[in-house]
N, C-alpha and C positions, 0 to 999 in steps of 0.2 A: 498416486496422483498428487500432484503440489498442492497448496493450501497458500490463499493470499488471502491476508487478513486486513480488512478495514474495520479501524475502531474509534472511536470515540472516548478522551479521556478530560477530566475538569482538568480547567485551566483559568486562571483568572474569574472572571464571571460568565466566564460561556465553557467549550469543548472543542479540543484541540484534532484536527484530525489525522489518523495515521495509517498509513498501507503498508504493510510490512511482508516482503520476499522469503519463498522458503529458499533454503540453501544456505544460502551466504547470509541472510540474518539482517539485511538489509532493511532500515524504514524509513519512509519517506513522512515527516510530517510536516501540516502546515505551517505558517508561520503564525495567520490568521488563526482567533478564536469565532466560534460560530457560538450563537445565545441557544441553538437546539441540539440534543444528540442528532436528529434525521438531517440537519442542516451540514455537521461536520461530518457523518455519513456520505452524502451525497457528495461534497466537498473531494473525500476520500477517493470514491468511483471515478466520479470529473477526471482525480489525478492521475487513478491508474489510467484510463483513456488515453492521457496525453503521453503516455510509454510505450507505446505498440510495442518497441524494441525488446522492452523486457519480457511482453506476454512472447511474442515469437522464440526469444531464447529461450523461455521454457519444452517448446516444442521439437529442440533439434537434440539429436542423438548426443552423448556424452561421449567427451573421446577418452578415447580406450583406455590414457594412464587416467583419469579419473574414476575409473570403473574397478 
């Protein structure tokens, strides 16, 4: 089963937040600092939300030369 990671790292005076895809190694973070980890947390979720595309491409079959 894939594994998407939302984190929270210091940045300036607040926390940066980041979603990061398995597979391909992909991360998406913010630009935005948030002043709480739960704050760039949530932040995190928000963004994966606004990708349907990516959660659905996790779900379709691999094709075959990638197998």
């Amino acid at each position: 089963m894939p594994t998407i990671t939302l984190s929270a790292t210091p940045k300036g005076n607040g926390f940066q937040a980041t979603v990061t895809f398995p597979g391909d190694g992909v991360s998406i973070s913010s630009a935005e600092t948030y002043p709480t980890i739960a704050e760039a947390l949530t932040a995190a979720a928000l963004k994966l939300l606004d990708m349907p595309e990516r959660l659905e491409a996790m779900d379709r079959p691999e094709p075959l030369a990638a197998r």
